[in-house]
VEXLOFI-684644 format. One line per field, with one value per atom (N, C-alpha, C): residue in one letter; x, y, z. Coordinates in Angstrom, 3 decimals. Layout:
BEGIN
type = (A | ...)
px = (X | ...)
py = (Y | ...)
pz = (Z | ...)
END
This chain:
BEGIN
type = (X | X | X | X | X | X | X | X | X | X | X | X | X | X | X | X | X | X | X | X | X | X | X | X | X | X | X | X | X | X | X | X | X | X | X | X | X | X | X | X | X | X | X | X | X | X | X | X | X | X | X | X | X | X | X | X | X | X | X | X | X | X | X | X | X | X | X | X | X | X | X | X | X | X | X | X | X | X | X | X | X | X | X | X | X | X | X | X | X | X | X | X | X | X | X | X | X | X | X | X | X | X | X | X | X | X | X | X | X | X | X | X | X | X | X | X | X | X | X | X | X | X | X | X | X | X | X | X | X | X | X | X | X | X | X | X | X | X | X | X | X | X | X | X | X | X | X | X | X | X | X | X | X | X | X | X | X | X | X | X | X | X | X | X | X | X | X | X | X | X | X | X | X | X | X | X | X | X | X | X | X | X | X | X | X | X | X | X | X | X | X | X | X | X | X | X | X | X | X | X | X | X | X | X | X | X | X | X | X | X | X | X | X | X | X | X | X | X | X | X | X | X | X | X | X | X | X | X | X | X | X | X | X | X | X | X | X | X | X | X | X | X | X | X | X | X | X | X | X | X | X | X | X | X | X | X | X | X | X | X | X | X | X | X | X | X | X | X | X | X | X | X | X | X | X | X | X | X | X | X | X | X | X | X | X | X | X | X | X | X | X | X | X | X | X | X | X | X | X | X | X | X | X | X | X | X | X | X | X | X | X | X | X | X | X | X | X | X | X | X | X | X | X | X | X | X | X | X | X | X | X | X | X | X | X | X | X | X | X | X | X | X | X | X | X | X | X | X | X | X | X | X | X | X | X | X | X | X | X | X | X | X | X | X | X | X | X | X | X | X | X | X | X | X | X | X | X | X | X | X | X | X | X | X | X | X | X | X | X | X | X | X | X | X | X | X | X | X | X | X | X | X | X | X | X | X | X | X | X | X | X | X | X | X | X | X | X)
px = (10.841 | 10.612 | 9.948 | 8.408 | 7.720 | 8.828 | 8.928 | 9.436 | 8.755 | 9.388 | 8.594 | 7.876 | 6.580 | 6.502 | 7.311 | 7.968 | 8.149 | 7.939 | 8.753 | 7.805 | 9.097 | 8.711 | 10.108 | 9.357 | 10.597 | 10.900 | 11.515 | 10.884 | 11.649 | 12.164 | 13.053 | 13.267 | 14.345 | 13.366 | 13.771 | 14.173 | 12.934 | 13.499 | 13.766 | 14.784 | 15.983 | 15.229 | 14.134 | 13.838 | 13.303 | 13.314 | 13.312 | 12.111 | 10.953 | 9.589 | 9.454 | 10.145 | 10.108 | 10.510 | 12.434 | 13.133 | 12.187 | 11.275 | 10.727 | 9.356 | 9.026 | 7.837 | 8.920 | 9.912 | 10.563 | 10.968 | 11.307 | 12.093 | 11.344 | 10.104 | 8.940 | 8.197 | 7.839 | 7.347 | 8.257 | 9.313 | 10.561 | 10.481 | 10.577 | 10.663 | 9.427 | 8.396 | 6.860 | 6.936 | 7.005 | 7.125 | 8.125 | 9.241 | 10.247 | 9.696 | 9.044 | 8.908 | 7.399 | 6.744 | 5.643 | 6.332 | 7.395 | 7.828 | 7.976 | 8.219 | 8.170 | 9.933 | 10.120 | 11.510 | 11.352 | 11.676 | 11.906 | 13.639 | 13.339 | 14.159 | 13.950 | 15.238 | 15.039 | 15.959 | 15.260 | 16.279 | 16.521 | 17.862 | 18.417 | 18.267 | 17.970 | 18.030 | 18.157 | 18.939 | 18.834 | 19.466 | 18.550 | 18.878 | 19.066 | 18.410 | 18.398 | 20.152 | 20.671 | 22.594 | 23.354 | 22.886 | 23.653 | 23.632 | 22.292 | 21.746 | 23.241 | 22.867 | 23.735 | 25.313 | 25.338 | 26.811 | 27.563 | 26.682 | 27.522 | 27.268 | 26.634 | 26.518 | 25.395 | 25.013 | 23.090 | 22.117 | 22.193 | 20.587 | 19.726 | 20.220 | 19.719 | 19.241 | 19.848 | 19.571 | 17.845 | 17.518 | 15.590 | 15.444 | 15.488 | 15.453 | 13.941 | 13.169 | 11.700 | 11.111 | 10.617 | 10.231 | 10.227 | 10.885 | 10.388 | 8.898 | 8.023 | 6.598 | 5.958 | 7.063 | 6.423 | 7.319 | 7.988 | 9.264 | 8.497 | 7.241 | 6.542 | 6.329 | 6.061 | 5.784 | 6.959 | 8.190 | 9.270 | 10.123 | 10.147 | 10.736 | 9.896 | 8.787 | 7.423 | 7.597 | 7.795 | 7.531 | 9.262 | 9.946 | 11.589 | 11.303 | 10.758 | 10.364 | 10.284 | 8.574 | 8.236 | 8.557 | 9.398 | 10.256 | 11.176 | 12.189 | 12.710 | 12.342 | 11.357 | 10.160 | 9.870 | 9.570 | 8.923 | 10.011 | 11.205 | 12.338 | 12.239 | 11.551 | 11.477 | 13.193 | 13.290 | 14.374 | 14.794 | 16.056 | 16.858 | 16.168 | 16.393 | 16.608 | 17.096 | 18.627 | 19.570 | 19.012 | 18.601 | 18.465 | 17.408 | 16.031 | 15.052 | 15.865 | 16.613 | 17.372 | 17.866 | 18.278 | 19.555 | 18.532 | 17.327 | 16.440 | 15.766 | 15.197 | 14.771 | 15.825 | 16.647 | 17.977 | 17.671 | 16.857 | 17.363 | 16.072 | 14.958 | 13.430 | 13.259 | 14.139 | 13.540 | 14.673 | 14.163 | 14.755 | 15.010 | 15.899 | 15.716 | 16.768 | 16.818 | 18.177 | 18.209 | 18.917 | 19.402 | 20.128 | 19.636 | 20.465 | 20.818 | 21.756 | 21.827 | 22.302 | 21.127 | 21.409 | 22.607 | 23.391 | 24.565 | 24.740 | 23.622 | 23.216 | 23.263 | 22.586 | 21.839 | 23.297 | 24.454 | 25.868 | 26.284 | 26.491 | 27.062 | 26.593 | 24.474 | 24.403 | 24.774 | 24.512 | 24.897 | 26.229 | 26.855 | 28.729 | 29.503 | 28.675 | 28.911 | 30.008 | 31.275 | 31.902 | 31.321 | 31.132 | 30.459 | 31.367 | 32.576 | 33.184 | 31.982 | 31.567 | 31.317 | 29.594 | 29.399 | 27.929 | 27.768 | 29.152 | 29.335 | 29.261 | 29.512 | 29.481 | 27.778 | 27.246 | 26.029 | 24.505 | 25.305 | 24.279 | 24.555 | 23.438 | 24.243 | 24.331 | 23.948 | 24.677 | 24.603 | 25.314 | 25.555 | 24.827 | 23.346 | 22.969 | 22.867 | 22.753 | 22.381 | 20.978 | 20.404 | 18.777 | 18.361 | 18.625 | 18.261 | 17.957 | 19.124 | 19.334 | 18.321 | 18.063 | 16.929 | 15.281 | 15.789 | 13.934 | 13.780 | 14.641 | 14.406 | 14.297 | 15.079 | 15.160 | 13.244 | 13.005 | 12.421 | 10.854 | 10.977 | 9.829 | 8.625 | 8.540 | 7.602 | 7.422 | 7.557 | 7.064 | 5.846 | 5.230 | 3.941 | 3.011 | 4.349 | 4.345 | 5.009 | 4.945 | 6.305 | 5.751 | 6.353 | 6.160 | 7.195 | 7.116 | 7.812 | 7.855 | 8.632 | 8.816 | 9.673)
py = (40.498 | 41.621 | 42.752 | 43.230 | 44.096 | 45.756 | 46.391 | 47.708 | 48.562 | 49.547 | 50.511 | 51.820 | 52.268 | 53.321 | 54.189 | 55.390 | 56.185 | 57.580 | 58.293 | 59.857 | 60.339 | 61.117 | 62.021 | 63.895 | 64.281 | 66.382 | 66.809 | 67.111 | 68.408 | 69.588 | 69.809 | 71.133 | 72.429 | 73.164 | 74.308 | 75.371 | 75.755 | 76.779 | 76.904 | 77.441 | 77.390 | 78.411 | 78.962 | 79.572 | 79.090 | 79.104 | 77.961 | 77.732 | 78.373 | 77.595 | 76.495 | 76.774 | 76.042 | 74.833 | 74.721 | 73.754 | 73.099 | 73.866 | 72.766 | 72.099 | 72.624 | 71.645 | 70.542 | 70.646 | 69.554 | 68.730 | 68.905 | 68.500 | 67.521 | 68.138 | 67.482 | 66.622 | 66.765 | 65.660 | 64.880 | 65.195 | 63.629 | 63.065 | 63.629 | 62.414 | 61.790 | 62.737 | 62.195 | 60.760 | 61.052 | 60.134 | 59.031 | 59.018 | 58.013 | 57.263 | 57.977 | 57.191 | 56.181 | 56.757 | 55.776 | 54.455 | 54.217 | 53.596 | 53.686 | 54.684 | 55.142 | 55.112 | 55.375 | 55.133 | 57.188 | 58.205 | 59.173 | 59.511 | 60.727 | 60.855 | 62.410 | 63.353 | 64.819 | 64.969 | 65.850 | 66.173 | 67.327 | 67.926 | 69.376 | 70.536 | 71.390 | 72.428 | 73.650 | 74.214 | 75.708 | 76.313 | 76.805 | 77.801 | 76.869 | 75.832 | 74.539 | 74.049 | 74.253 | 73.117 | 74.293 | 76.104 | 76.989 | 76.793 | 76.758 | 77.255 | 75.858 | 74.787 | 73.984 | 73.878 | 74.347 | 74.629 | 75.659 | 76.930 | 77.863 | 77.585 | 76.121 | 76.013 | 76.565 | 76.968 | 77.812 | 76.738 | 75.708 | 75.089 | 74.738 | 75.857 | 75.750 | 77.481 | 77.638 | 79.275 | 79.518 | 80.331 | 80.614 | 82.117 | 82.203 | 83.200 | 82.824 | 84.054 | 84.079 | 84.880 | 84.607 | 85.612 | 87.119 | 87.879 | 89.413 | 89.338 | 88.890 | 88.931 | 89.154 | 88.191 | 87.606 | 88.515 | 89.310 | 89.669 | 90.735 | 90.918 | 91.689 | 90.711 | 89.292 | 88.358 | 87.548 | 87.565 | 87.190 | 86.674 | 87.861 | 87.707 | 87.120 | 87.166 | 86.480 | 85.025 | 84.217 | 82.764 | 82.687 | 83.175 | 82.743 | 82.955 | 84.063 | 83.633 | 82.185 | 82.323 | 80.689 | 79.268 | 79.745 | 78.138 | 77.990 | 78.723 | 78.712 | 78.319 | 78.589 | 78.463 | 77.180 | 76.734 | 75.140 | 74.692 | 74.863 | 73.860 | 72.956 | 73.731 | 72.985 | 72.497 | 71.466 | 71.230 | 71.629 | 71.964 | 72.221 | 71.370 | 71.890 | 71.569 | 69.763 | 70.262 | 69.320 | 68.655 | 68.573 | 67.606 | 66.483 | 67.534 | 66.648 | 65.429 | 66.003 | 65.210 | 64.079 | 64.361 | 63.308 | 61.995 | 62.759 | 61.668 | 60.685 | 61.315 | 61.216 | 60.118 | 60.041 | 58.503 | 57.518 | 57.904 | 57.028 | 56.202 | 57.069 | 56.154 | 55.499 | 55.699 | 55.123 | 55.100 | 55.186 | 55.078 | 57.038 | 57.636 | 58.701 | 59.050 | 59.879 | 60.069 | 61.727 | 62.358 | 63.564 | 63.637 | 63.958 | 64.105 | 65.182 | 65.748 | 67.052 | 66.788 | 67.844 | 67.817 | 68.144 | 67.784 | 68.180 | 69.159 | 69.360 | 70.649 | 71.655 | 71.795 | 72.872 | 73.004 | 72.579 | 72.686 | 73.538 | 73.156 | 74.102 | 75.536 | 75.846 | 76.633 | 77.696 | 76.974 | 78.067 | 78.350 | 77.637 | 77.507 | 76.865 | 76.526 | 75.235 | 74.344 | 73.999 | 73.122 | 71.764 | 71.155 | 69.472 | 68.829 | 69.434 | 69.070 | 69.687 | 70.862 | 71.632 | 70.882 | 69.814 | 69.332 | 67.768 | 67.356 | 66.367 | 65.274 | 65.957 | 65.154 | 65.319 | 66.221 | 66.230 | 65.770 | 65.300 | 64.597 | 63.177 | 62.261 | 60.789 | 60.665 | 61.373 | 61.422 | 62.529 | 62.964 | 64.069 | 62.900 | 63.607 | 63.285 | 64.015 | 63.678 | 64.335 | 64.362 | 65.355 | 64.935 | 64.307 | 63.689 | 61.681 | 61.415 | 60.570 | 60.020 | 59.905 | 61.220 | 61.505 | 61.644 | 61.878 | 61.039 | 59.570 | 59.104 | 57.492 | 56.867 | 57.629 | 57.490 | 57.626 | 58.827 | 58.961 | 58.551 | 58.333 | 58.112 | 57.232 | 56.307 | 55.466 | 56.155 | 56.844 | 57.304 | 57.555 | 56.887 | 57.202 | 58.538 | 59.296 | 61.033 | 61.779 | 62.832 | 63.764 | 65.514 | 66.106 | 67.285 | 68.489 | 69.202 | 70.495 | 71.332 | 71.591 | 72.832 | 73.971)
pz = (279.376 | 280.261 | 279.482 | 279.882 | 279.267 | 279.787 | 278.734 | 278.801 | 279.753 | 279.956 | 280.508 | 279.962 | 279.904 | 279.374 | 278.925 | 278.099 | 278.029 | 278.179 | 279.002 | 279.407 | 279.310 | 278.004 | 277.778 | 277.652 | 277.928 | 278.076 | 277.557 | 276.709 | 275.799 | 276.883 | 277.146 | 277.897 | 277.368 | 277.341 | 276.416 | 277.095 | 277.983 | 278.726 | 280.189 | 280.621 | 281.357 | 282.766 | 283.108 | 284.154 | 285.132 | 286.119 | 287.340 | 287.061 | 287.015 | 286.761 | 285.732 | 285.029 | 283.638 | 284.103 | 284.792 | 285.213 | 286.213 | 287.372 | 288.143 | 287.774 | 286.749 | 286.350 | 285.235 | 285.003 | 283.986 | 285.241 | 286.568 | 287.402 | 288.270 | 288.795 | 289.605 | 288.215 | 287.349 | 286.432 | 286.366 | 286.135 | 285.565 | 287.314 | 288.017 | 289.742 | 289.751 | 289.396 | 289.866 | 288.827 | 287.552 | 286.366 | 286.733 | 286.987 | 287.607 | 288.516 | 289.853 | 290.902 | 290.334 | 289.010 | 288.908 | 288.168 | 287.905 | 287.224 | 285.485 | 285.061 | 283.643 | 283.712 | 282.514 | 281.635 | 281.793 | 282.156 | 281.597 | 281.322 | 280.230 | 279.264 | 279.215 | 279.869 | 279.572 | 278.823 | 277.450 | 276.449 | 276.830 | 277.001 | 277.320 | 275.685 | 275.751 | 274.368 | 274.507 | 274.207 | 273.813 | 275.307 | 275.904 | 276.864 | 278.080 | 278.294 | 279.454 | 279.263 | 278.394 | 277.864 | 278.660 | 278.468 | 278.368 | 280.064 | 280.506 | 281.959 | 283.061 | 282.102 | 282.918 | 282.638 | 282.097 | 281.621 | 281.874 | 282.810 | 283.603 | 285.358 | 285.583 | 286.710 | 287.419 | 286.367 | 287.228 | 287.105 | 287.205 | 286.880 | 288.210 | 289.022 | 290.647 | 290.495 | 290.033 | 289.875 | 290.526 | 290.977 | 291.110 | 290.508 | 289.091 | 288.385 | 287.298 | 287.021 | 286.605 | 285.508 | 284.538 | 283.518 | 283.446 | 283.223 | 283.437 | 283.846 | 283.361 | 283.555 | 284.876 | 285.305 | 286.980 | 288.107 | 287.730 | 288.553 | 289.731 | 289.343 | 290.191 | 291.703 | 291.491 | 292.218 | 292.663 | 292.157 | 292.438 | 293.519 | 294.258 | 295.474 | 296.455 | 296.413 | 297.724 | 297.378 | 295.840 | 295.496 | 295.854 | 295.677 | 296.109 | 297.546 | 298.596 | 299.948 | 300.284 | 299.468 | 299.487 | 299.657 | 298.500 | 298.136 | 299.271 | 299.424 | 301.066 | 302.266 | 302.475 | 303.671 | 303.573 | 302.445 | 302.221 | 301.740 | 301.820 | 301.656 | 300.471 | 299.092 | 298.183 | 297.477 | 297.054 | 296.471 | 295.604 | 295.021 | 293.946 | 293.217 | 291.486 | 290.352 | 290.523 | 290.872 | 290.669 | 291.587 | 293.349 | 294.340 | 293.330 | 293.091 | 292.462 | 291.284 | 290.177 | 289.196 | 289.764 | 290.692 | 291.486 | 292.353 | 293.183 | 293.484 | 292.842 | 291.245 | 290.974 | 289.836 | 289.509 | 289.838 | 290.544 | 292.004 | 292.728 | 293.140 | 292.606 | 292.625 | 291.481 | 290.125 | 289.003 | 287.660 | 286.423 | 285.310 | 284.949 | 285.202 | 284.509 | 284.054 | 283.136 | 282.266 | 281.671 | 281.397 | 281.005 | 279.985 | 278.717 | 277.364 | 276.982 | 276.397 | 275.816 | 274.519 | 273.580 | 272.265 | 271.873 | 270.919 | 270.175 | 270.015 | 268.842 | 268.077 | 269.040 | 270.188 | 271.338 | 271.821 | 272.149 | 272.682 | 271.688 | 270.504 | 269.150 | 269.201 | 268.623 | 269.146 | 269.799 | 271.447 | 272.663 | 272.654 | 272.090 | 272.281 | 273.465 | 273.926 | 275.022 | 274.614 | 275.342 | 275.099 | 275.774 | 275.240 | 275.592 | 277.052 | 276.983 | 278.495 | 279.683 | 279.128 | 280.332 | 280.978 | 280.120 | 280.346 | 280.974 | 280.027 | 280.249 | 281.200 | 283.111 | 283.971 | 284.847 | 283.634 | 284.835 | 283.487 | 282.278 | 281.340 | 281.584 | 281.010 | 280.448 | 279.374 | 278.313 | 276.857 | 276.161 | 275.182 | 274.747 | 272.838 | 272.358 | 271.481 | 269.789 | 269.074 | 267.837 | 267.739 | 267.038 | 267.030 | 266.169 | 265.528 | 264.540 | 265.501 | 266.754 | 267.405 | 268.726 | 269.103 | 269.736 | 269.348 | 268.415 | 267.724 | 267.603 | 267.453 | 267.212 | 268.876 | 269.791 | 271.038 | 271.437 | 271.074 | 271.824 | 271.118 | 269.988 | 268.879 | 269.752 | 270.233 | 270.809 | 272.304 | 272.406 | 273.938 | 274.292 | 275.274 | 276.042 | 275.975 | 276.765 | 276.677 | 276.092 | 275.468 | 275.244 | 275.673 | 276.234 | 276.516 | 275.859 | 275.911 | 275.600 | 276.073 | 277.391 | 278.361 | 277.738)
END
């Protein structure tokens, strides 16, 4: 049985734009039949670990434009974070890791991540994981 590509995400940062381009690539990528692989880091372990990773919060930058694209998204009934994650299970290969390290860090207790990752990794572990991949991005 030939493998499947690899299309793995670095995901770093934790602001809904950020989360829905990590969110709509990993479904779009799943449903083509790719193996994806989102590695959780930094502010993405913290974001899901107080229960915000639905949150629709936006760069200071953009906050001028803010409230009209949160209109938006409403209006067009775009999906959660999490809905996309969860579909995106159910068209294909996708998986959710969170770094070790990135738990320590933030101070995250690893319980608190635990039921909404499928593994809690070291980063060795995740380079060797992810070393042969097709794609790799860095959100």
């Amino acid at each position: 049985m030939q493998q499947k590509p690899k299309f793995v995400i670095f995901a770093h940062n934790a602001t809904y734009d950020k989360l829905h381009q990590v969110a709509t690539l990993g479904l779009t990528a799943a449903a083509m039949g790719k193996d994806v692989i989102v590695i959780l880091l930094f502010w993405t372990i913290k974001k899901l670990a107080q229960g915000r990773i639905d949150e629709i919060d936006f760069p200071s930058e953009y906050m001028g434009s803010a409230e009209e694209v949160r209109r938006l998204l409403q209006e067009k009934k775009v999906p959660k974070i999490s809905e996309m994650f969860q579909e995106a299970r159910l068209v294909g290969r996708f998986r959710v890791i969170a770094c070790s390290a990135g738990l320590e860090y933030m101070g995250v207790d690893p319980t608190a991540v635990a039921k909404n990752v499928d593994e809690i990794l070291g980063l060795p572990a995740i380079l060797t994981l992810t070393a042969d991949a097709e794609t790799k991005l860095f959100i």
